[in-house]
Each structure stands twice: as C-alpha cells, then as structure tokens.
ZAMARGU-4260 file (C-alpha; in steps of 0.2 Angstrom, whole numbers, plus 5000, padded with zeros to 4 digits):
<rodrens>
0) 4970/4896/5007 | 4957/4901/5021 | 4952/4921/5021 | 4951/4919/5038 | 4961/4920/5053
5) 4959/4914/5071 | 4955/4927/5086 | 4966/4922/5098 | 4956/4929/5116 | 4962/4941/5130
10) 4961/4938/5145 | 4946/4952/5151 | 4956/4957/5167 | 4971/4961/5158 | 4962/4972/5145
15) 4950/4979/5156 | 4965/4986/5169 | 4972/4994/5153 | 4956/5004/5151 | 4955/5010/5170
20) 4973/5016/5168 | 4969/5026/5151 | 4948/5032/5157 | 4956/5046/5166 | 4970/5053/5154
25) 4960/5051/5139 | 4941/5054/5143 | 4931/5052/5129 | 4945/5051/5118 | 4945/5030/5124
30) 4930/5022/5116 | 4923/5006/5118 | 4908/5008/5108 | 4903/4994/5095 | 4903/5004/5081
35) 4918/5013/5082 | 4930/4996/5088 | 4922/4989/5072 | 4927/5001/5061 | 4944/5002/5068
40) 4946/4982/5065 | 4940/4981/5045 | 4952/4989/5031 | 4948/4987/5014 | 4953/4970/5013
45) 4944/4953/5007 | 4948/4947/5024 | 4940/4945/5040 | 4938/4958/5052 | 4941/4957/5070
50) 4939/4975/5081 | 4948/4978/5097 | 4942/4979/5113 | 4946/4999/5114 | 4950/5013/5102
55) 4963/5028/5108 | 4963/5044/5097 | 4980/5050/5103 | 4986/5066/5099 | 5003/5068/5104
60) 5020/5056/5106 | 5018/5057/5125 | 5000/5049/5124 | 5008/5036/5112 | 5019/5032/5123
65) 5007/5030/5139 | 4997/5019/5129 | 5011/5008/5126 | 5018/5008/5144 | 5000/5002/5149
70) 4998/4990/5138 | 5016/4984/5139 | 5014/4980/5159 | 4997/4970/5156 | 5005/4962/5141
75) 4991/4970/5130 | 4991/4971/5111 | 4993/4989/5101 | 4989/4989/5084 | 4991/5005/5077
80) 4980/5013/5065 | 4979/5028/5052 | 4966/5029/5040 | 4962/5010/5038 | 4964/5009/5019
85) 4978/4994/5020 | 4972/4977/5009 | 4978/4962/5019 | 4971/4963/5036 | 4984/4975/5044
90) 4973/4981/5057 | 4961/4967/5062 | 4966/4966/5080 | 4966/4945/5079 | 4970/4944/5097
95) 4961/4959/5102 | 4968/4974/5112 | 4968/4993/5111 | 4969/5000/5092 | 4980/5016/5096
100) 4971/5028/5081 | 4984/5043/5077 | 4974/5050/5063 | 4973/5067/5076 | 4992/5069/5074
105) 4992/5077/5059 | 5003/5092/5060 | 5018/5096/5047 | 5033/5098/5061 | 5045/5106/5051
110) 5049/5110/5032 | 5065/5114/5023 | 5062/5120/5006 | 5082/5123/5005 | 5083/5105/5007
115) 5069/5097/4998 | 5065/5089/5015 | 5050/5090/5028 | 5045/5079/5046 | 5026/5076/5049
120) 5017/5068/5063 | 5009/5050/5056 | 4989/5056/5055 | 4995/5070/5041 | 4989/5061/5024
125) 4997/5061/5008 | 4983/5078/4999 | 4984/5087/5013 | 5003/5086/5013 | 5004/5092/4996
130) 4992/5104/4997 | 5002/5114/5007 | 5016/5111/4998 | 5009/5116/4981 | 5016/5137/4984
135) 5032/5131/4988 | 5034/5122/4970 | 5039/5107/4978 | 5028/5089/4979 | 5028/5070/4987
140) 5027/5061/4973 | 5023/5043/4982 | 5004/5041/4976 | 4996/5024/4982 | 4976/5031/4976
145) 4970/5031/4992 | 4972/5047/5002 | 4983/5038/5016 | 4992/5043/5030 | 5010/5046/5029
150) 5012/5035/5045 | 5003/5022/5038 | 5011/5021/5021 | 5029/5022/5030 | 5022/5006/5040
155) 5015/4996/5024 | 5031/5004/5012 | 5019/5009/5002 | 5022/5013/4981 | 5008/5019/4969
160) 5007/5025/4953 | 5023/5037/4951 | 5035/5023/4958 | 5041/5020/4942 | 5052/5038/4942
165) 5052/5041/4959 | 5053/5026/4971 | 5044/5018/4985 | 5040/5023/5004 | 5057/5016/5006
170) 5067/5029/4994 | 5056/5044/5000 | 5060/5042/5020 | 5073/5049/5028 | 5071/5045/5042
175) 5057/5042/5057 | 5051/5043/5075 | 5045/5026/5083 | 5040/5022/5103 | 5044/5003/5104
180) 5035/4989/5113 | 5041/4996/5131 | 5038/5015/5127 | 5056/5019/5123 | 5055/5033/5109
185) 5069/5032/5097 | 5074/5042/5081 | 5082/5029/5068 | 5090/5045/5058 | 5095/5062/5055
190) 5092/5072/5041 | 5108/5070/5031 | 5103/5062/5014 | 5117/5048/5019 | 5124/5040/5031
195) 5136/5024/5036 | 5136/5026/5054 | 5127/5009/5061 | 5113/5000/5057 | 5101/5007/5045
200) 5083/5006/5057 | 5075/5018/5044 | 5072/5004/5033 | 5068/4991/5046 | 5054/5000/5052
205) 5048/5004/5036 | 5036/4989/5031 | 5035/4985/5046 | 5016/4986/5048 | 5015/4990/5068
210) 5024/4975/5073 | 5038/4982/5078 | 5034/4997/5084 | 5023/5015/5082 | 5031/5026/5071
215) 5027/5044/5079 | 5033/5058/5064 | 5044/5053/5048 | 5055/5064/5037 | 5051/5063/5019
220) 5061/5067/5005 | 5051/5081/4993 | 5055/5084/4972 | 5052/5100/4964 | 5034/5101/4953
225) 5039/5097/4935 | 5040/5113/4923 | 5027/5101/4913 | 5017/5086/4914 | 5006/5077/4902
230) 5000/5061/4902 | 4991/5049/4889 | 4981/5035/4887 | 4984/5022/4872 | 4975/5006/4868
235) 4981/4990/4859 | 4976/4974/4851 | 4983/4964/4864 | 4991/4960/4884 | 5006/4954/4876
240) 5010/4971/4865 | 5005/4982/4879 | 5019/4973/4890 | 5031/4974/4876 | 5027/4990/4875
245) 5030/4992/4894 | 5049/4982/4894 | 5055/4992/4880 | 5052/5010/4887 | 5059/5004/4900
250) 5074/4996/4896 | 5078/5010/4884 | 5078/5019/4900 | 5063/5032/4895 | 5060/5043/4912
255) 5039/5040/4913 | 5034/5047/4929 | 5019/5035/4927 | 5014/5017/4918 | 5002/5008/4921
260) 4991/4995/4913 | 4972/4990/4913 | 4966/4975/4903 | 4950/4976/4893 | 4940/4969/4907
265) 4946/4986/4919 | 4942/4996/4905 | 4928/4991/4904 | 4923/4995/4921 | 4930/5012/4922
270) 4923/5016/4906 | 4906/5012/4915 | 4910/5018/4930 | 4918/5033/4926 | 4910/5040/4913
275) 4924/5036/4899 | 4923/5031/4883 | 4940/5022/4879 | 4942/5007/4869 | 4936/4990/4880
280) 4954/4984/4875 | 4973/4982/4884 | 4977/5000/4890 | 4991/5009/4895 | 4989/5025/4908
285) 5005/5036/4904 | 5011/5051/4912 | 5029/5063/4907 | 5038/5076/4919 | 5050/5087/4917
290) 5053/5102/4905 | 5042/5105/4888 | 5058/5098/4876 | 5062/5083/4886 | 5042/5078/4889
295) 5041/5080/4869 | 5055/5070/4869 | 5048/5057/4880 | 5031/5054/4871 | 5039/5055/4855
300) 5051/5040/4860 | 5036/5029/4867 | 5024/5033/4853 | 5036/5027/4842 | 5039/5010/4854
305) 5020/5009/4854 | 5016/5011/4837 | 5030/4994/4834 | 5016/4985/4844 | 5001/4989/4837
310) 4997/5003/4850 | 4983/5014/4844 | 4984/5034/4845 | 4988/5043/4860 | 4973/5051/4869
315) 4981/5067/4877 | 4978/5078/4894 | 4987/5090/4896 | 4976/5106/4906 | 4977/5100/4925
320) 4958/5096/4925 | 4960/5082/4912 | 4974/5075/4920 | 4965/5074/4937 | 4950/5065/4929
325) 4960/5052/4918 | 4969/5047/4934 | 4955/5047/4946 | 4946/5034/4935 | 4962/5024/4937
330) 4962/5027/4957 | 4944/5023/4956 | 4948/5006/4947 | 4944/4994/4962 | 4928/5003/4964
335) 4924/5001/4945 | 4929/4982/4947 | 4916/4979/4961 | 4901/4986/4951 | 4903/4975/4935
340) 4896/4962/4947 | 4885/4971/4961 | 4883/4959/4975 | 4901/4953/4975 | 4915/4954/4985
345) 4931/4959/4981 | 4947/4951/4985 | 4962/4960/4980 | 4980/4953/4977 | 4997/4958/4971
350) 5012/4951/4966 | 5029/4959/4958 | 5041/4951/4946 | 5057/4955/4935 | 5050/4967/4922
355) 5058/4957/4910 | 5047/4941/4917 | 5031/4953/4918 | 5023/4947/4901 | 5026/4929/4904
360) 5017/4931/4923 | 5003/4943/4916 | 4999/4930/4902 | 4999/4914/4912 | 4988/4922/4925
365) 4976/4929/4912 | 4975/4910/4905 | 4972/4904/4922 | 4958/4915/4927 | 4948/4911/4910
370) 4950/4891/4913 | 4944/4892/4931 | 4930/4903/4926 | 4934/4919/4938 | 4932/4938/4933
375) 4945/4948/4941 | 4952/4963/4932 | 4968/4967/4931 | 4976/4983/4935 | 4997/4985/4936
380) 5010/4998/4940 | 5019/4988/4928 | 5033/5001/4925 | 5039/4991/4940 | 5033/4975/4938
385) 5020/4975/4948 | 5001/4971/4945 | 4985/4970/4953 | 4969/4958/4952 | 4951/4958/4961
390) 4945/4943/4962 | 4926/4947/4961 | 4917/4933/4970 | 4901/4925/4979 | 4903/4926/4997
395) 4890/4913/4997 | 4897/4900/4983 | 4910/4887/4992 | 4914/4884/4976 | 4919/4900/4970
400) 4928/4904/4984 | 4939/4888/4985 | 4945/4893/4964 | 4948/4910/4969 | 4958/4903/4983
405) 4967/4893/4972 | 4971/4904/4957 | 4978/4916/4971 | 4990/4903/4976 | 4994/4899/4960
410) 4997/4918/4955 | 5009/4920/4970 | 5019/4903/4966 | 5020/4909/4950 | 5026/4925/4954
415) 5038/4918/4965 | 5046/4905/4953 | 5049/4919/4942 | 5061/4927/4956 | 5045/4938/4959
420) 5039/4943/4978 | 5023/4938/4987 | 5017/4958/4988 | 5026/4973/4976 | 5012/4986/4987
425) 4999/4978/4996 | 5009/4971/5010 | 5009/4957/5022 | 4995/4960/5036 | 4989/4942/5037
430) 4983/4939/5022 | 4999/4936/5015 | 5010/4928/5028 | 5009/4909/5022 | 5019/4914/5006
435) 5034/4922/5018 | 5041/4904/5019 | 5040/4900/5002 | 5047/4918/4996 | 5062/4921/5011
440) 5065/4904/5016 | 5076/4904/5034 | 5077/4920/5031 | 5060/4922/5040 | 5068/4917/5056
445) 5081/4929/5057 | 5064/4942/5054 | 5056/4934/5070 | 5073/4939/5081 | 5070/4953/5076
450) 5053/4952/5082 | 5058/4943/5099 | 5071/4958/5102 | 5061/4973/5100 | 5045/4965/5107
455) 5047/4951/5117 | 5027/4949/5125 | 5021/4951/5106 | 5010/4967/5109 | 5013/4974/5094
460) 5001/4970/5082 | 5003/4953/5084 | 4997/4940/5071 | 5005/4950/5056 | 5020/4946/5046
465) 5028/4933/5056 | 5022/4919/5068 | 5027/4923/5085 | 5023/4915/5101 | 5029/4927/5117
</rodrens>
C-alpha cells in the first residue's frame, strides 16, 4: 500500500480571497511563510507531508469561528491543528487550505475539584494540565508519551499507557465545544456524569480527527492521585510467556494502572538509547495504584502469575524519580527504535485485538517480520490488546519499502480476522483509511452521511477517514 497520498489542488482565487478576508483580523498571527506551512503539514508520521497554503494561530472560539465562516463561503479547507504529534497523516493538508493552529488557546476554563471534573480550551496539553492539578491531589490519567494537546487527543480518541485501568479519550470526556463546517458553535453535553437525553454527539466527535468539525474546549473527567504507586519491570525467556503472563493478570481481574510490553529488539534499543541495563529479552513495564495494602496486594498476585511463566525477578521503582526515568525510556521507545539503524525511517503502525487473541496476533507478526527480513521493534499496551511496530526502513530501497508495505497489510488483515480493529491509538488520518472497508463494511457509508450532514462542501479536513466527494 502506497505511503503516499494525492494533493488534490485549490483553486488560487478561492484560497487567496480567504486570506484577504482574514489579513486584517489577524495580522501577523496569518502566515504564509514556507517554513512554518511546512511544519504545520508534517506530523510524526511515515507518510507524506503536504503543508497548507496559510497557517492561523487563533486564540479565542470567536476567531475559530471567523475562520470557519471564511473558508466556509469560498469552500476552503480547515484542518485543524495542535501540537502535530498524530502518526497517520492527520494534519497533512492533501487538498491544501488554511491549517487553523489552536495551540494559543491554552487556558483551563473552569475546575471543580468537588466534582473531579474540569473544561480546558484545545491548545492546553496533557503536563501542563497536570501540573496544575498536582496541589489539588487530583490527575488526568490518559497518557499517550507525547506531550499532546487535550483538543488533539479528544480529536484522534487517544489512549497511552494507563488505559488499561483507566480508559480511553472516550471514557475521560464529558463533554466538548465544537464550531461546525458553517461556524455554528454547539456543546454536545453538560456536566452531569450521565445522560439519556438524545443522541450522544460527545462520542461522535471524539475520534473524529477535524472532519467533522473544530472542538473549541472539552470537559475531562479527573481521578484522585493514588495514596501509592510503584511500578516494575520483569523479563522472561519468551513473547509467548510474557503474553501469558499479560491474559492471566488480566483475566484475574488484577487492577494494573499500567502494562505494557517491549520485545528483546526494543529492549535493546532503550537500553542503548536510554542508558539502561535490562536484559535484551521479552519485558513487561508495570505500574500499581492505589493504597500501600492493596498495591502489595497487587504485585504479589502478578509476581506469582509471572513466576508460572518463567518471568525473572521484578526490578522496582518506587521514589518518583525512578518511576519517571523507567517510564520515559518507554515513552522515548520510538526514538530508541530509530537509532538502532541511523539513516532509517520509521513507519509506525498499530492494530488492537481480543486480549485473549493477543498472543496468537503477536506471535504470527513476530514470524512474519523475521521471514521477510524487516527490523521493527515491538512495543504494546497490551493490558488492552493493543501493540505497536516501527517498521525501520530505507527510504531509498524499493524493495524494502514494498515488504514493509506488505507486512503491514498483513499485520492489519490479521488483526482484523482475529475480530481485532485497523488502529487501537494511532488513528485513521489517511494512513489508515484503506482497511475502514475491510474492518466496518457498509457501515462505512452511514460514516460518510454523517460526513455529508455536518459538512456538506467537504472543508473539514477533507481526505481523512472517509472518502468524500462534495
């Protein structure tokens, strides 16, 4: 499957009128320049890059909405962006347009420690939300490794690391602000933690990655700080144990804020890369909240599953310092992957199965990757399921390219004959639009109405998710 996707043009007098109309509101907050539209069309994806023709930096929903309306009424695309950290191709602007940039927006609106609650604008980013609410002993648990913007991880229903305990971008959001493809600004719920009064818009918005409209402030759901925490590292002779080890904690319904999985070629690189000395061998990450009896609780139980397995002895951190480094060198796993081969490019990929289907989809993929010759660590929140490859390849090898290609097809397929999905975190963008069909079948029609009635011209972010001619 080609990387690539085509850049559909604009028509110059139609882009160029959106610009006069905006020149005056926003003044050298509009920029045409080269170098900022390009980094405003590149994420950090494998896939091609394509800038827009403008970048706005808006800084309240008022300006969000007179961008809409002018690109609405010249029929202009918008493709909204926050920090630009999204992996398949969300942002590339593939028919060109204005790339509305709310990273300024990046005030906390309201916060209810009563009820565990709080509203941000889109721009504010995941640290800087818990930094200020780290007094209040209260956190936001969802942890993707980047430092994202809340907007942006509503957008893409971002996960992480801690999804195992405590959910998705889809369990954490109350409820949002969106302006829609003709400038109408609509809240699709209160704050009440439930509701059966019409159709739930929180969840259609969320995933939607910009084409349906630009959320403007969301309400988060918040958890208390755990009275402990301390999380572990364990090694083992083998994939297939560690997995094991994996489906029994959780089918014995363990609560593990976090699990996660390396295989001896990621550990390898973090070791390198990040300074550690961990055995090159199949590794769980672990992490245990909640109070001192029942984390002692927890480990004990899991030790105990590991050891069945052949796991080796758990590594401890338990002083915040340790804990931060242990997990930074898992956040800082795609980076690690890239310098075992300096001069490659990365392609990163994800699929989500059963966890009860996770060994078999691990194993096979592992087998795959050694027949066609491709180095590409793998990395996995597999508490959940879901797992991660880099495909670390040649840009300049044909060859290369087409088997990477291929395995990733293959990876997906397989995924999705083991009643898995396409994308667990990464998303759709346009990387992964060809496997919708295949995963969601005519349910990928009733999708594009959706599409057709909330932006009819196709302005928003057009190109990503589903296929959609105006």
């Amino acid at each position: 499957m080609d990387a690539s996707a085509p850049i559909l043009p604009l028509d110059p007098a139609r882009r160029d009128a959106v610009i006069a109309a905006l020149r005056p509101r926003f003044g050298d907050r509009l920029s045409t320049a080269q170098a900022v539209r390009d980094q405003h069309g590149r994420d950090e994806s494998w896939h091609a890059p394509a800038p827009p023709d403008a970048v706005v930096f808006a800084e309240s929903v008022e300006e969000v909405q007179a961008v809409v309306r002018a690109c609405a009424q010249e029929r202009v695309p918008i493709i909204p962006f926050g920090t630009g950290t999204s992996l398949e191709g969300h942002i590339a602007a593939l028919r060109g347009g204005v790339c509305l940039d709310v990273s300024r927006m990046n005030r906390i609106l309201r916060l209810s420690p009563e009820d565990m609650d709080v509203t941000v604008e889109p721009g504010v980013t995941r640290r800087q939300l818990n930094a200020h609410l780290r007094d209040l002993g209260l956190f936001f648990p969802i942890d993707p490794g980047a430092d994202a913007s809340i907007g942006g991880m509503a957008a893409t229903r971002a996960s992480g690391t801690n999804a195992v305990r405590y959910g998705t971008m889809r369990e954490a959001v109350l409820g949002l602000e969106v302006v829609l493809a003709d400038g109408r600004l609509i809240r699709t719920a209160r704050r009440a933690r439930k509701s059966a009064a019409g159709y739930d818009l929180t969840r259609l918005f969320v995933g939607s990655e910009g084409t349906l409209g630009v959320i403007v402030s969301v309400t988060l759901r918040l958890w208390g700080i755990p009275e402990r925490i301390a999380s572990a590292v364990v090694s083992f002779p083998d994939l297939a144990s560690a997995v094991a080890t994996v489906i029994e904690t959780i089918q014995a319904q363990i609560p593990l804020a976090r699990i996660e999985l390396l295989d001896e070629v990621q550990m390898e690189a973090c070791n390198r890369y990040s300074k550690l000395s961990y055995p090159v061998a199949p590794t769980l990450f672990l992490e245990f909240h909640g109070t001192d009896t029942s984390v002692e609780e927890q480990i004990a139980s899991v030790e105990a599953i590991a050891a069945q397995h052949g796991g080796g002895s758990f590594a401890f951190a338990h002083a915040a310092e340790e804990r931060s480094r242990l997990w930074q060198a898992r956040h800082e796993a795609y980076y690690a992957a890239l310098a075992l081969r300096p001069g490659a490019k990365g392609w990163p990929t994800d699929v989500c199965v059963p966890i009860s289907r996770l060994a078999e989809c691990i194993l096979e993929t592992k087998r795959d990757l050694e027949a066609n010759g491709l180095l590409a660590p793998l990395v996995g929140h597999v508490g959940d399921g879901n797992f991660h490859l880099v495909f670390l390849v040649d840009p300049d090898d044909p060859d290369e390219l087409a088997r990477a290609a291929a395995a990733n097809d293959r990876l997906v397929m397989r995924a999705l004959a083991l009643d898995g999905t396409c994308s667990g975190e990464h998303g759709v963008g346009y990387g992964k639009m060809p496997f919708l069909a295949a995963e969601h079948g005519e349910a990928v029609e009733v999708m594009r109405a959706v599409k057709r009635a909330l932006d009819p011209e196709g302005i928003m972010n057009p190109g990503k998710i589903v296929a959609f001619s105006p």
